[in-house]
mmCIF file of the N, C-alpha and C atoms, coordinates in Angstrom:
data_MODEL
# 
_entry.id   MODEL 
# 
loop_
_atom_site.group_PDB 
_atom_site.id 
_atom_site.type_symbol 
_atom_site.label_atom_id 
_atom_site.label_alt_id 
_atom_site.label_comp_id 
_atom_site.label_asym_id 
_atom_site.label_entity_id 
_atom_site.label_seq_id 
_atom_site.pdbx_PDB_ins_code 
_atom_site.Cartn_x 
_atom_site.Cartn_y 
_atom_site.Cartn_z 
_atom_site.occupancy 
_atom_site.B_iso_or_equiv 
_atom_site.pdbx_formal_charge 
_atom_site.auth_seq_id 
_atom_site.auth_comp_id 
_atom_site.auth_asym_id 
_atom_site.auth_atom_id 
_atom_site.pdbx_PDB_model_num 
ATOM 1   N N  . UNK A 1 1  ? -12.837 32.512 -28.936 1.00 0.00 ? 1  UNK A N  1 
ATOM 2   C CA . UNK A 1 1  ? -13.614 32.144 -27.782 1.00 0.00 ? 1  UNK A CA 1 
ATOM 3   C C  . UNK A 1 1  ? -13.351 33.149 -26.664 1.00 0.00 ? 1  UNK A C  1 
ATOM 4   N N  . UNK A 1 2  ? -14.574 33.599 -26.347 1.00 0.00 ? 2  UNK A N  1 
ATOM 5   C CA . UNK A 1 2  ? -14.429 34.621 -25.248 1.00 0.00 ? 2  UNK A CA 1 
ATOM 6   C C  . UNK A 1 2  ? -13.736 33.731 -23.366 1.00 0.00 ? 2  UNK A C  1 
ATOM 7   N N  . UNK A 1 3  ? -13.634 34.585 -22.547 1.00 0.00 ? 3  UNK A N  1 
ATOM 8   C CA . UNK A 1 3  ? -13.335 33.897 -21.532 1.00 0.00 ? 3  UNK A CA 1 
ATOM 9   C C  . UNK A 1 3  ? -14.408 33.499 -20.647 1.00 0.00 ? 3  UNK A C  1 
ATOM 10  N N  . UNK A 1 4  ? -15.583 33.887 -20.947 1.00 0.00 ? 4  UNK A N  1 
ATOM 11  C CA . UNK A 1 4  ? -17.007 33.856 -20.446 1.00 0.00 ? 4  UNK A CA 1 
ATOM 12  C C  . UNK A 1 4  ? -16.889 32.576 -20.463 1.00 0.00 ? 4  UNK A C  1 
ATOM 13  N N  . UNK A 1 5  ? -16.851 32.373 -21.671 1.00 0.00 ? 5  UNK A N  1 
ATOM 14  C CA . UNK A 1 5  ? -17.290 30.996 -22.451 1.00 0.00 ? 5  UNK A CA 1 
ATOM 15  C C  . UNK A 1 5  ? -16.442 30.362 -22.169 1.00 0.00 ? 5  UNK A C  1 
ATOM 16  N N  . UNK A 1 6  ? -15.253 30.047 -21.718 1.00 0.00 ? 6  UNK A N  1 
ATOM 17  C CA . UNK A 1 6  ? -14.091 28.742 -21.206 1.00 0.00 ? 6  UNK A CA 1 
ATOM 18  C C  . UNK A 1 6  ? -14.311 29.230 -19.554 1.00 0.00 ? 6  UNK A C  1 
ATOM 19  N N  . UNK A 1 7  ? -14.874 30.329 -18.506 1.00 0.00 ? 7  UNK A N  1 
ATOM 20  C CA . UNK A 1 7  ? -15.645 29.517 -17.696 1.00 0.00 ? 7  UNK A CA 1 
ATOM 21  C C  . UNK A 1 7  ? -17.001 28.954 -17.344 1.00 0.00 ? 7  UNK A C  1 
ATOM 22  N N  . UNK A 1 8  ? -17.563 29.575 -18.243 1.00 0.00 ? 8  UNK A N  1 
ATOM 23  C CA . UNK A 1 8  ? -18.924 28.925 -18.527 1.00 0.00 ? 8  UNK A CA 1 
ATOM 24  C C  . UNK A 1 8  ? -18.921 27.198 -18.630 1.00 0.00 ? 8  UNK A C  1 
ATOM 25  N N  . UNK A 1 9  ? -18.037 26.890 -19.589 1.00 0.00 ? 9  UNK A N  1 
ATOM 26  C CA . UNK A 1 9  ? -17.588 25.595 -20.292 1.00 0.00 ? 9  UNK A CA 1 
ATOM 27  C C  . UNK A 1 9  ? -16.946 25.051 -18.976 1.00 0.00 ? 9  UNK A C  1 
ATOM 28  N N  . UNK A 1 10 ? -16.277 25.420 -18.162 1.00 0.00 ? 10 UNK A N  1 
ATOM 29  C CA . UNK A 1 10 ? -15.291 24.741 -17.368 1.00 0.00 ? 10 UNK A CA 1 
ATOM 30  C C  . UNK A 1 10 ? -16.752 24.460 -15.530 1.00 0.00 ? 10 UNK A C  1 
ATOM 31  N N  . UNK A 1 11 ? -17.366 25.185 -15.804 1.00 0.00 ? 11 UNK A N  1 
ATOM 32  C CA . UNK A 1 11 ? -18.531 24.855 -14.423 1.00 0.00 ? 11 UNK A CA 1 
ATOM 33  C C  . UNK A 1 11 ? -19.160 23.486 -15.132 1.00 0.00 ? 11 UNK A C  1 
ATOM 34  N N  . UNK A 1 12 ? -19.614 24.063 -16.382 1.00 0.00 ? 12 UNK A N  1 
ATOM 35  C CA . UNK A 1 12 ? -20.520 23.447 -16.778 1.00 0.00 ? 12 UNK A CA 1 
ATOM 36  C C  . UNK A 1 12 ? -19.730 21.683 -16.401 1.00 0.00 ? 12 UNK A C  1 
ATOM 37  N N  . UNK A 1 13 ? -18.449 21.762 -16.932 1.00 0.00 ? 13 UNK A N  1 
ATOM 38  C CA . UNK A 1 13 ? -18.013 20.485 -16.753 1.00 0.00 ? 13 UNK A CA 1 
ATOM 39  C C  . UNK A 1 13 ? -17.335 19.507 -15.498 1.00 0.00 ? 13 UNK A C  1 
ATOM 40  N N  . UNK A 1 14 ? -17.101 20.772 -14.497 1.00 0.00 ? 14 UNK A N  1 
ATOM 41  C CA . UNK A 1 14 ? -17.322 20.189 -12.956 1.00 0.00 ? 14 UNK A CA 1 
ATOM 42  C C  . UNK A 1 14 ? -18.791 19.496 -12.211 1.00 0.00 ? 14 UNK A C  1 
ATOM 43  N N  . UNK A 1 15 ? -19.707 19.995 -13.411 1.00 0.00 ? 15 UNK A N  1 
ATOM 44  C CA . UNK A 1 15 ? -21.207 19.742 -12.715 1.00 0.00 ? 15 UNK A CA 1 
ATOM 45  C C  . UNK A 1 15 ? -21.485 18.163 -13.272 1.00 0.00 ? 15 UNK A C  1 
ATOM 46  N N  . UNK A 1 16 ? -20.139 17.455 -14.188 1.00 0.00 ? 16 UNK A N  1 
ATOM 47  C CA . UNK A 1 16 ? -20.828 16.213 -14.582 1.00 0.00 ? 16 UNK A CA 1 
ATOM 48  C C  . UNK A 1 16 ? -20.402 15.084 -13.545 1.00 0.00 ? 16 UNK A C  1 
ATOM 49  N N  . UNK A 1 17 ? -21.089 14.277 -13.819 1.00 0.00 ? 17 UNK A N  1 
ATOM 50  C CA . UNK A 1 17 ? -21.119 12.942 -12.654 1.00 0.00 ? 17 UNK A CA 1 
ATOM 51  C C  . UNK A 1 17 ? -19.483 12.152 -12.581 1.00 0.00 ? 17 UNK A C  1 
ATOM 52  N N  . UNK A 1 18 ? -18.992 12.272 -14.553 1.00 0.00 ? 18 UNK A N  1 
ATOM 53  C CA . UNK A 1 18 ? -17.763 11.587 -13.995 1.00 0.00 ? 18 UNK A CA 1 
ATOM 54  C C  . UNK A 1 18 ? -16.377 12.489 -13.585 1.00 0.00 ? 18 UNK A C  1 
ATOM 55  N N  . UNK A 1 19 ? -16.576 13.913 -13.247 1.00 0.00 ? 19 UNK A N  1 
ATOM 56  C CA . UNK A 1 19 ? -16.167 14.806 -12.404 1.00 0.00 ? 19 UNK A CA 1 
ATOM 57  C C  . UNK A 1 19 ? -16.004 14.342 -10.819 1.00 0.00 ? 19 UNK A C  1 
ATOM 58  N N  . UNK A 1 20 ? -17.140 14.016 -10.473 1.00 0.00 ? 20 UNK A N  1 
ATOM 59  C CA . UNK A 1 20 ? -17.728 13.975 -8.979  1.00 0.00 ? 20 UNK A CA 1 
ATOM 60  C C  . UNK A 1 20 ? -16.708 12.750 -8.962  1.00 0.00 ? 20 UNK A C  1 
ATOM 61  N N  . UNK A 1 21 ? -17.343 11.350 -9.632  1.00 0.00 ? 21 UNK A N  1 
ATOM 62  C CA . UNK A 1 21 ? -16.368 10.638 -9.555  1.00 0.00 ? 21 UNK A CA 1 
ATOM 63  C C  . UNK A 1 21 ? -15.465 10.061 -9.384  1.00 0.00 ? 21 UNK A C  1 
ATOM 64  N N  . UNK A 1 22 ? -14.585 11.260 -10.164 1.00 0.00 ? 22 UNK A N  1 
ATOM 65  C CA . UNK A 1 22 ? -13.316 11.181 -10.070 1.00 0.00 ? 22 UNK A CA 1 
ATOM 66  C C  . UNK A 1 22 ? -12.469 11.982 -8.600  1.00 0.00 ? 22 UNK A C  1 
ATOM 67  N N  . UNK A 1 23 ? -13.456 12.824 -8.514  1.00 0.00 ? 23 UNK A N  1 
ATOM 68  C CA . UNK A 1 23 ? -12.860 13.868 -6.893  1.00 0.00 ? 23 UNK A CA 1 
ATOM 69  C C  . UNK A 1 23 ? -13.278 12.935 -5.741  1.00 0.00 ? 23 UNK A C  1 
ATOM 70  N N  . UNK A 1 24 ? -13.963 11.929 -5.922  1.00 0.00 ? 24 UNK A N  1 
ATOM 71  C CA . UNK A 1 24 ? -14.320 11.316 -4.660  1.00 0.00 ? 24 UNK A CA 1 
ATOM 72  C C  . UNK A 1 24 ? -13.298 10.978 -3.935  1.00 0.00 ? 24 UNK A C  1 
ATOM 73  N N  . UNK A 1 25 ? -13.085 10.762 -2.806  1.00 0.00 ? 25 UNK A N  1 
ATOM 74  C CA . UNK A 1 25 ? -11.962 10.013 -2.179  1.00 0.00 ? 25 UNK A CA 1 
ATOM 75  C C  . UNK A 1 25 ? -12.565 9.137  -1.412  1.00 0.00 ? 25 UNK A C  1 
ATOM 76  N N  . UNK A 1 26 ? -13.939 8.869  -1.305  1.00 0.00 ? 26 UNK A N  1 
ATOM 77  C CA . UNK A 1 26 ? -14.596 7.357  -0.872  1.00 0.00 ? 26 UNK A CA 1 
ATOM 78  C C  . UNK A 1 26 ? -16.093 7.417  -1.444  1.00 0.00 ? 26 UNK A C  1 
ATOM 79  N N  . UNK A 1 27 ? -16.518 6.151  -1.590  1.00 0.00 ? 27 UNK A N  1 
ATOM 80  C CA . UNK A 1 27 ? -18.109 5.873  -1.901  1.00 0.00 ? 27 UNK A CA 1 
ATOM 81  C C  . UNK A 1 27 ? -18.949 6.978  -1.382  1.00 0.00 ? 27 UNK A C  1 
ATOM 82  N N  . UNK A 1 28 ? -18.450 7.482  0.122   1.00 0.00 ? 28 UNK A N  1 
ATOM 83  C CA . UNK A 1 28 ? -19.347 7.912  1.009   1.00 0.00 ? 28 UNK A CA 1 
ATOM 84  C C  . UNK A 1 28 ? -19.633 9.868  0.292   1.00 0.00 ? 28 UNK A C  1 
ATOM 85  N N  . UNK A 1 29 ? -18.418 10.395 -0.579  1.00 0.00 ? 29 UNK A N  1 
ATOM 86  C CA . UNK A 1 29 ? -18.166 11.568 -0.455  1.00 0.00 ? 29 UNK A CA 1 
ATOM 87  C C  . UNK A 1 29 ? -18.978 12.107 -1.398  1.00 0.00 ? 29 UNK A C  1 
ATOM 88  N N  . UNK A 1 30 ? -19.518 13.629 -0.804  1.00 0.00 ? 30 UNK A N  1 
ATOM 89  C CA . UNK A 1 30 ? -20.898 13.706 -2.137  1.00 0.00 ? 30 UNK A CA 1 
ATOM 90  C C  . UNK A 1 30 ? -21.929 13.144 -2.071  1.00 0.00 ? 30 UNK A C  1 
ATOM 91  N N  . UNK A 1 31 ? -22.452 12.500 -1.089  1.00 0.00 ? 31 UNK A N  1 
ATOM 92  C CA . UNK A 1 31 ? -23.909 11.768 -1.373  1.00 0.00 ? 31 UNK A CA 1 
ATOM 93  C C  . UNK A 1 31 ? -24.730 12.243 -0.857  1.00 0.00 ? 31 UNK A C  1 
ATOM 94  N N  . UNK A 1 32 ? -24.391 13.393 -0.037  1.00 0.00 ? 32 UNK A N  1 
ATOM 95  C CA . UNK A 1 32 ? -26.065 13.664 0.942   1.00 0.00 ? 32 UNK A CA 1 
ATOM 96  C C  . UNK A 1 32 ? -25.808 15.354 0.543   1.00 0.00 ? 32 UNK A C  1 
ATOM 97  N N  . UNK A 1 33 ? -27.256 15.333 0.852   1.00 0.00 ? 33 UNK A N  1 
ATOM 98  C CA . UNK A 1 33 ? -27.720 17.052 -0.091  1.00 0.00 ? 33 UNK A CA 1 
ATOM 99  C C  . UNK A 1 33 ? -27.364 17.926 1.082   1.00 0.00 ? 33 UNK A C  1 
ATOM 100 N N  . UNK A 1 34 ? -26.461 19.101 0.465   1.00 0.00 ? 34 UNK A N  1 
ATOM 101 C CA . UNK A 1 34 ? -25.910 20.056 1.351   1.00 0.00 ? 34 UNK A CA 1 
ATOM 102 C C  . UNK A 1 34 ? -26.383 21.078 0.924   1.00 0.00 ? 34 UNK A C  1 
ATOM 103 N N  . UNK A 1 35 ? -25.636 22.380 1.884   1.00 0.00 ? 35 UNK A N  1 
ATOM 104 C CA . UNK A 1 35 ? -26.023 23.228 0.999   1.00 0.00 ? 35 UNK A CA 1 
ATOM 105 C C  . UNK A 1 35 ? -24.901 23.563 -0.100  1.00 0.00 ? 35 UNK A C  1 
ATOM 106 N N  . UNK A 1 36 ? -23.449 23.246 0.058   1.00 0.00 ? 36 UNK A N  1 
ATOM 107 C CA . UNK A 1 36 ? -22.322 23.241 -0.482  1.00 0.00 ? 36 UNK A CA 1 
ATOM 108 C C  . UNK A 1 36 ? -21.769 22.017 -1.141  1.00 0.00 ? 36 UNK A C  1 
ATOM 109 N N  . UNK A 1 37 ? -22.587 21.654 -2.475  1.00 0.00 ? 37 UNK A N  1 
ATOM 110 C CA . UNK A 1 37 ? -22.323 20.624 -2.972  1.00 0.00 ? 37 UNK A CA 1 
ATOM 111 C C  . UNK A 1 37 ? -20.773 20.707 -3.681  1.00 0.00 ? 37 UNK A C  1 
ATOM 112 N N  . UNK A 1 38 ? -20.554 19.335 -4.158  1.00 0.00 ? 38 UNK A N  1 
ATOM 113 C CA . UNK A 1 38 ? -19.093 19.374 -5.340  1.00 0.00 ? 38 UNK A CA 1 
ATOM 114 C C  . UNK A 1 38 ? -19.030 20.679 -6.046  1.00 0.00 ? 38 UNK A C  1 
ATOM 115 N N  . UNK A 1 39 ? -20.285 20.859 -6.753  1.00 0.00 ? 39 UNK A N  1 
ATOM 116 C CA . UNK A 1 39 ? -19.940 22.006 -7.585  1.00 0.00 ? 39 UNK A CA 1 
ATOM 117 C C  . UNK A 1 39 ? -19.527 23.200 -7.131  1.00 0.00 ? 39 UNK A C  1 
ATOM 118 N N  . UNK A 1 40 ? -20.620 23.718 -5.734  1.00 0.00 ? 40 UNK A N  1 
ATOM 119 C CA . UNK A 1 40 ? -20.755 24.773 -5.285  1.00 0.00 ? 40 UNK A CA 1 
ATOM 120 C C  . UNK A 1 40 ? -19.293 25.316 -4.806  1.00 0.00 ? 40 UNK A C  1 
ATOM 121 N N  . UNK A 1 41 ? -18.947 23.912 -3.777  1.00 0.00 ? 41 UNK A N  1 
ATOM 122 C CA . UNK A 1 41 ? -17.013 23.819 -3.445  1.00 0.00 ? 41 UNK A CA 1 
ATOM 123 C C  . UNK A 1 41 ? -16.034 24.399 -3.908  1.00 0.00 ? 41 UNK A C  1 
ATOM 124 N N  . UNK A 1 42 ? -16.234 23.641 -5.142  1.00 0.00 ? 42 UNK A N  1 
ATOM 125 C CA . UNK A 1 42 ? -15.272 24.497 -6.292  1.00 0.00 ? 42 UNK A CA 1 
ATOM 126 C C  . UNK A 1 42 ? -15.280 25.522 -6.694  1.00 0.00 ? 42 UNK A C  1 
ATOM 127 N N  . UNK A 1 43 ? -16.199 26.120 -7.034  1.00 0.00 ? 43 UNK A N  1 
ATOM 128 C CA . UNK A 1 43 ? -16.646 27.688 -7.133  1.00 0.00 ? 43 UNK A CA 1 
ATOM 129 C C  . UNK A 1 43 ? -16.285 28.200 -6.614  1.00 0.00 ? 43 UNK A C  1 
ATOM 130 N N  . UNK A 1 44 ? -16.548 27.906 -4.994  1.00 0.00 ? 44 UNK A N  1 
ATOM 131 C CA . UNK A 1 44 ? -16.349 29.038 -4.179  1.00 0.00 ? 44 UNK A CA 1 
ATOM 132 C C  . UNK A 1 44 ? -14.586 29.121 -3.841  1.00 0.00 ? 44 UNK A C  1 
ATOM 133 N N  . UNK A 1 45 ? -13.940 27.956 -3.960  1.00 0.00 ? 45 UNK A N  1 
ATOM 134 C CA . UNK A 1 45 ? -12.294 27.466 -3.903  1.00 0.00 ? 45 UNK A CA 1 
ATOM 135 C C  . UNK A 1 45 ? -11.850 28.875 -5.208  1.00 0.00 ? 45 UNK A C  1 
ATOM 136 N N  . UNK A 1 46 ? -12.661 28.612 -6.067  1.00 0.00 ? 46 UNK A N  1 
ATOM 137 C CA . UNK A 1 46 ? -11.767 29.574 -7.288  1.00 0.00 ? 46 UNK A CA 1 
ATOM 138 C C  . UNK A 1 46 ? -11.968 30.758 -7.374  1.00 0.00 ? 46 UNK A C  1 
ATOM 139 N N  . UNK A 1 47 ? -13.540 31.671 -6.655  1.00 0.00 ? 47 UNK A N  1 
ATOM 140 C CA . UNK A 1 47 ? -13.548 32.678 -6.639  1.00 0.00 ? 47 UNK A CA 1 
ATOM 141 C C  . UNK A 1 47 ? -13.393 33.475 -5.346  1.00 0.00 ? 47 UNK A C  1 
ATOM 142 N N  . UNK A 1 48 ? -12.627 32.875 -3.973  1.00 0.00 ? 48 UNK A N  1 
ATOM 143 C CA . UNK A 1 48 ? -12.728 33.517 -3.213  1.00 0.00 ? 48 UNK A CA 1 
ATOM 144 C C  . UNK A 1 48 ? -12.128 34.338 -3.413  1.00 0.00 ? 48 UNK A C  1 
ATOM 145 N N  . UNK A 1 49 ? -12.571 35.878 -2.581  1.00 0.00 ? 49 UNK A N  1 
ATOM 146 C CA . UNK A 1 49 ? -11.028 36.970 -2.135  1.00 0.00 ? 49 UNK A CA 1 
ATOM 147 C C  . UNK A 1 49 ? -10.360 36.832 -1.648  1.00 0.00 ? 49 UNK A C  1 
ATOM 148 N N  . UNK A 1 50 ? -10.286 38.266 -0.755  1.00 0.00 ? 50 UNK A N  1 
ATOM 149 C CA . UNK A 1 50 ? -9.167  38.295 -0.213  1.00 0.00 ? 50 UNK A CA 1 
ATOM 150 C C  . UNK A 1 50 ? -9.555  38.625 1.627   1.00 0.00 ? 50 UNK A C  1 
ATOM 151 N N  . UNK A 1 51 ? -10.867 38.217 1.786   1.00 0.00 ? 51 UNK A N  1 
ATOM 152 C CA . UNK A 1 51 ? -11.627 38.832 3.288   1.00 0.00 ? 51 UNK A CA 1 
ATOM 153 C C  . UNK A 1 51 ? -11.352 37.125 3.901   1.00 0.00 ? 51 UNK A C  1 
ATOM 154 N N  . UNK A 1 52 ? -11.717 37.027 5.286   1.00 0.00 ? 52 UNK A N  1 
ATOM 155 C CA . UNK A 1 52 ? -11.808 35.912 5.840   1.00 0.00 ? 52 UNK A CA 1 
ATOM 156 C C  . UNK A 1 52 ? -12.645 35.270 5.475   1.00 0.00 ? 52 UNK A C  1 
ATOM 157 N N  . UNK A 1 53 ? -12.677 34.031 5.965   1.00 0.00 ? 53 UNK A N  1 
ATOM 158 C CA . UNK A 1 53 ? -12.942 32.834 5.248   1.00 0.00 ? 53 UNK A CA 1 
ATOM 159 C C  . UNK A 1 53 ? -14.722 32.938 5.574   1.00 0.00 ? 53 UNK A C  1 
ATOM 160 N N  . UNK A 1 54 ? -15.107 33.492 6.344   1.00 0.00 ? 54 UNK A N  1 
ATOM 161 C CA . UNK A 1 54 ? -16.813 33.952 7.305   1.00 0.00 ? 54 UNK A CA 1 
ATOM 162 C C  . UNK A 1 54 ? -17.042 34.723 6.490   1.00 0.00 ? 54 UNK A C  1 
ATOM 163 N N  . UNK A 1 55 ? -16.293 36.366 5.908   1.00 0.00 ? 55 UNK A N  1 
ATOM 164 C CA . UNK A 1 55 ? -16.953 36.793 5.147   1.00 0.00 ? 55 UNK A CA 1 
ATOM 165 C C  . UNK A 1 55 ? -17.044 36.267 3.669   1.00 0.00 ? 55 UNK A C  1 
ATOM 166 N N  . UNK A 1 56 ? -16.111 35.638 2.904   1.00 0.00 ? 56 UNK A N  1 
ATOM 167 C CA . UNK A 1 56 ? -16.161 35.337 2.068   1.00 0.00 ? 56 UNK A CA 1 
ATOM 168 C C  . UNK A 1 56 ? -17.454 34.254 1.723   1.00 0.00 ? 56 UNK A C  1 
ATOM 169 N N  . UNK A 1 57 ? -17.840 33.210 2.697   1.00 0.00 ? 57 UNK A N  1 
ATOM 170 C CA . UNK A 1 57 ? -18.516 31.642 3.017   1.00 0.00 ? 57 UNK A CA 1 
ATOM 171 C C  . UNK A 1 57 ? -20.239 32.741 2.838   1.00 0.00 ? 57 UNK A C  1 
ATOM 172 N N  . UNK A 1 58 ? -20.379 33.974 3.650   1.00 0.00 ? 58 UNK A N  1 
ATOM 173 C CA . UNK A 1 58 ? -21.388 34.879 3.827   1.00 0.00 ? 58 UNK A CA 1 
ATOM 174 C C  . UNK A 1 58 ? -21.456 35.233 2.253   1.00 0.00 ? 58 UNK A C  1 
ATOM 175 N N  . UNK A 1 59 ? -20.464 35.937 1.450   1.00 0.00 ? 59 UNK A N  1 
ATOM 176 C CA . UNK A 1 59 ? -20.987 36.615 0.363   1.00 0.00 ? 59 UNK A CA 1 
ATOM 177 C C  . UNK A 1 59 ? -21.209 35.406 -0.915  1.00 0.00 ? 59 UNK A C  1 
ATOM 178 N N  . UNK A 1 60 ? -20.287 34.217 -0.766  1.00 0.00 ? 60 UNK A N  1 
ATOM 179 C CA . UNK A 1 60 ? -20.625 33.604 -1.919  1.00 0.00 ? 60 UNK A CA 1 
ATOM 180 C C  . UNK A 1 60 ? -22.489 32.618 -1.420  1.00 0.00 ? 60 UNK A C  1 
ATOM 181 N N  . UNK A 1 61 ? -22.744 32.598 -0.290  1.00 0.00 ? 61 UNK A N  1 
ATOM 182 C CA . UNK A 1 61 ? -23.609 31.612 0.194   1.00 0.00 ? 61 UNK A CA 1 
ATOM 183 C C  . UNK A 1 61 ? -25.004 32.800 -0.279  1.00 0.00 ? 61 UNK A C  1 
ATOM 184 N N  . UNK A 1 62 ? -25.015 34.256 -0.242  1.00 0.00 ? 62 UNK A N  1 
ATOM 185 C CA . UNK A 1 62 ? -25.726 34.819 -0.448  1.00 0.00 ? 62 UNK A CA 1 
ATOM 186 C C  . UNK A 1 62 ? -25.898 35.240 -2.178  1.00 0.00 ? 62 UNK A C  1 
ATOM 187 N N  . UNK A 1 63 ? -25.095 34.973 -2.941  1.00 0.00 ? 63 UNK A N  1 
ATOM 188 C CA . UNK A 1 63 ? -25.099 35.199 -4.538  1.00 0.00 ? 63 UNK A CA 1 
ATOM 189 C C  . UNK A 1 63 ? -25.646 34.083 -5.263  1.00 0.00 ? 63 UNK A C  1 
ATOM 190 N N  . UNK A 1 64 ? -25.610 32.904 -4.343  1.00 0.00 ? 64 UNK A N  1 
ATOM 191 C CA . UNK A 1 64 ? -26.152 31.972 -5.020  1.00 0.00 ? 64 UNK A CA 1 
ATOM 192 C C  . UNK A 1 64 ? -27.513 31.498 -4.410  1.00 0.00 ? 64 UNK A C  1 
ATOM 193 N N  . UNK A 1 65 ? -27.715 32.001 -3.395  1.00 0.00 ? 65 UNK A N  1 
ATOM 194 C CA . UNK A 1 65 ? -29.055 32.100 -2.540  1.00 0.00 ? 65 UNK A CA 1 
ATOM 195 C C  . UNK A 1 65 ? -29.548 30.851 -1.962  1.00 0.00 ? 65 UNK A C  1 
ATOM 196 N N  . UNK A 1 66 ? -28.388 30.230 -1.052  1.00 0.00 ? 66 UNK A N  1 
ATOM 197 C CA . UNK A 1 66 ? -28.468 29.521 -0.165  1.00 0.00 ? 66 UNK A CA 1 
ATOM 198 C C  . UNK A 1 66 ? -28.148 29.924 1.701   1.00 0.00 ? 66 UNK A C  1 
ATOM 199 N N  . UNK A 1 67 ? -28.483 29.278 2.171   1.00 0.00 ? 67 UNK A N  1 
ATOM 200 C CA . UNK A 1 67 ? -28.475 29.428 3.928   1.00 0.00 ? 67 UNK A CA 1 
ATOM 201 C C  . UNK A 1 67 ? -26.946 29.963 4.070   1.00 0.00 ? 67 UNK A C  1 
ATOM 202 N N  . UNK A 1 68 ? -26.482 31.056 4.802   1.00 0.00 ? 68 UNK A N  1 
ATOM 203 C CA . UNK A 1 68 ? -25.264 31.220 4.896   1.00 0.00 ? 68 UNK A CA 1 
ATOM 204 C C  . UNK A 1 68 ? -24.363 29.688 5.462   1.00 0.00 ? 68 UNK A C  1 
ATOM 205 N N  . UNK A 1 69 ? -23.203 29.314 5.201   1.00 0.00 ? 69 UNK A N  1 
ATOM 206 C CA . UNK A 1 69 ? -22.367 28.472 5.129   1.00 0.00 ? 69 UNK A CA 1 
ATOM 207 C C  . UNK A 1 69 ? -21.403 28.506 6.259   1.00 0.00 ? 69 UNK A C  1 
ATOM 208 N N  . UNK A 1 70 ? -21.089 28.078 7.531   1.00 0.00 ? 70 UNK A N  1 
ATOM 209 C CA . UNK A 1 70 ? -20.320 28.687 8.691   1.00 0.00 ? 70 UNK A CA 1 
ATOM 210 C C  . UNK A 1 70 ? -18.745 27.710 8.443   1.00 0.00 ? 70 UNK A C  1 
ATOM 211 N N  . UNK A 1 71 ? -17.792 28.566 8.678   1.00 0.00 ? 71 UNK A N  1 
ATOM 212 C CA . UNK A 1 71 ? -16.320 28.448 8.472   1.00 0.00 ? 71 UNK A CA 1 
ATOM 213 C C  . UNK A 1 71 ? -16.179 26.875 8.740   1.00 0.00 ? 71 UNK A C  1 
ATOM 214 N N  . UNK A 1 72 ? -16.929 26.577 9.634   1.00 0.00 ? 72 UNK A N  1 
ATOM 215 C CA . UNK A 1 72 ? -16.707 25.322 10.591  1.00 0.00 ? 72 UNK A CA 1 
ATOM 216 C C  . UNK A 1 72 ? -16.867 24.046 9.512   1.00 0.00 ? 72 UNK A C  1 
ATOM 217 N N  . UNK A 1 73 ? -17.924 24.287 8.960   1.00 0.00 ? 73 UNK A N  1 
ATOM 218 C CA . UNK A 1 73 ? -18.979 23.664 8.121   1.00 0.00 ? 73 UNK A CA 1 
ATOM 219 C C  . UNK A 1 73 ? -18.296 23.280 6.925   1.00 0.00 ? 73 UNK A C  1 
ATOM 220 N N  . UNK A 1 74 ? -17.593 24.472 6.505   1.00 0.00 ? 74 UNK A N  1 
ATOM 221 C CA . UNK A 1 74 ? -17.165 24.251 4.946   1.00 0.00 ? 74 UNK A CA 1 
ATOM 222 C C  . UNK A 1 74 ? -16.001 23.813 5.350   1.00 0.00 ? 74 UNK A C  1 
ATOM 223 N N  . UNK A 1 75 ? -14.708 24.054 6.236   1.00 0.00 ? 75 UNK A N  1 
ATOM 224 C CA . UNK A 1 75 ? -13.374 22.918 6.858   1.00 0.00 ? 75 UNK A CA 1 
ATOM 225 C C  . UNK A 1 75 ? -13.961 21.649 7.131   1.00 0.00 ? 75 UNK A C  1 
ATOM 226 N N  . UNK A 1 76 ? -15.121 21.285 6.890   1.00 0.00 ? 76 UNK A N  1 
ATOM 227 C CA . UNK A 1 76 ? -15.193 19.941 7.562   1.00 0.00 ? 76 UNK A CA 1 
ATOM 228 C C  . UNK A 1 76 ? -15.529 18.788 5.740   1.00 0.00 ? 76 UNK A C  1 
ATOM 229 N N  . UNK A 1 77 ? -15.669 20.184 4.960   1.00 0.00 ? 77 UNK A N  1 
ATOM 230 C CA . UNK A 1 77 ? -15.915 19.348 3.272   1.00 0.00 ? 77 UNK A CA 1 
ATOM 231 C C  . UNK A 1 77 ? -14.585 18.799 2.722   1.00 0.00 ? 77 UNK A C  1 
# 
C-alpha cells in the first residue's frame, strides 16, 4: 500500500458522520455551513507549515477554493 493511499483512506474516513460524532464536544458543534468544516479543520491542523497562521489560513483556503479564512475565525473553531 502506497502512502497516497493510507492518506487518501485516512480523509476519506474523517469525512464520515460517526467521525464528526465522535469529535463533537456538544450537539451544537458542526452544524452550520462554514467555510472550514470538520473535515476541512483537520486538514488544514495536519498540513500546515511552517509560515504564520494568516499565511498558512490564505494558502490552504486558496487550494481548496474557498473565501480566504481570517486567523480570528479559525481560533474561534
Amino acid at each position: 500500500m502506497e502512502s497516497t493511499d493510507i492518506i487518501n483512506g485516512f480523509f476519506e474516513f474523517i469525512k464520515s458522520d460517526e467521525i464528526l460524532e465522535i469529535a463533537k464536544l456538544n450537539s451544537k458543534a458542526f452544524t452550520r455551513k462554514s467555510k472550514m468544516n470538520f473535515t476541512n479543520i483537520i486538514r488544514f491542523m495536519l498540513i500546515r507549515g511552517s509560515d504564520n497562521a494568516t499565511v498558512e489560513l490564505d494558502k490552504y483556503s486558496n487550494s481548496i477554493g474557498i473565501q480566504p479564512v481570517s486567523r480570528q475565525a479559525y481560533s474561534l473553531i
